[in-house]
N, C-alpha and C positions, 0 to 999 in steps of 0.2 A: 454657428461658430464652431469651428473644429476646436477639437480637446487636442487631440492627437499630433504631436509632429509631422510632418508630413515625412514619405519612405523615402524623401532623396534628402530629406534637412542635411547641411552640411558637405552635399555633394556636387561633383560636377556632373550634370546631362546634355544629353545633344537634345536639339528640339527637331521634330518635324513637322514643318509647316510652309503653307506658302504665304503665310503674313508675313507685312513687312514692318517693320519699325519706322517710324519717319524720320527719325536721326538717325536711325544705325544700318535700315535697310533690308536686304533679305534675310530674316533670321533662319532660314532652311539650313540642317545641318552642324548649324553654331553649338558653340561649347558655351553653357553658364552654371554657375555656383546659384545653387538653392540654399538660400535662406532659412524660408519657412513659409506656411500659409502667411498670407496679408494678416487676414483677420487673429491671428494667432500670435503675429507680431505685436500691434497695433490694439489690438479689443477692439474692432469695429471694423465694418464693411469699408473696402475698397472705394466704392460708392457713394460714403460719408468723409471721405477723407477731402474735402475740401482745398483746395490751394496746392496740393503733393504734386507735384511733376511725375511722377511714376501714375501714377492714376489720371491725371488727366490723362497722360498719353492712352494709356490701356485703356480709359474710355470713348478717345478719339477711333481705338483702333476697331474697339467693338462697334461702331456705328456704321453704316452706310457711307457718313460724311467722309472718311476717307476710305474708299473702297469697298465696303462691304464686306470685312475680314469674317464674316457668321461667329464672330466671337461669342458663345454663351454668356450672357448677363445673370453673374449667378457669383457667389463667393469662392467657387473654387479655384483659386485665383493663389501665385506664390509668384514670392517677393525675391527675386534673383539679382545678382552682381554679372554683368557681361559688357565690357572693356571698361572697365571702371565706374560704372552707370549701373544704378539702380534699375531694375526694369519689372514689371510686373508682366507677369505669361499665363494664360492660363494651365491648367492640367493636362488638358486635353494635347496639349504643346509640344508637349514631354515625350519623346523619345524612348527612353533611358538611360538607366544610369550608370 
């Protein structure tokens, strides 16, 4: 569980990736507002969040089932706003800020 805020809380980053989002599409590039770590919002894994549409998605995306994004299955994971939508990215995502 991170103690810590994560170093973009509060900011906007570009991500670089060639994952896609299945509603929003290629996130390569895109501008989103950091939240914070998931688990640092919330008190619990990504994982456990049950029913959340931001997590299923993120866990749809980590899997094979849709593409094979090599997403890390791991908590490092933050909870971002890009075009009005909640989205969860992991770290690795992250650009800069």
């Amino acid at each position: 569980m991170h103690k810590e805020p994560h170093i973009f809380a509060g900011k906007r980053v570009i991500l670089h990736t060639s994952n896609v989002h299945p509603q929003l599409g290629s996130l390569d590039g895109s501008f989103v507002t950091v939240e914070d770590w998931w688990d640092k919002l919330t008190g619990h894994s990504w994982m456990f969040s049950d029913g959340n549409p931001a997590c299923l998605i993120y866990a749809l995306r980590s899997t094979s089932m849709y593409g094979g994004q090599n997403l890390p299955v791991d908590d490092d994971v933050v909870y971002t706003k890009f075009k009005g939508l909640g989205v969860l990215i992991h770290n690795s995502e992250i650009l800069s800020g």
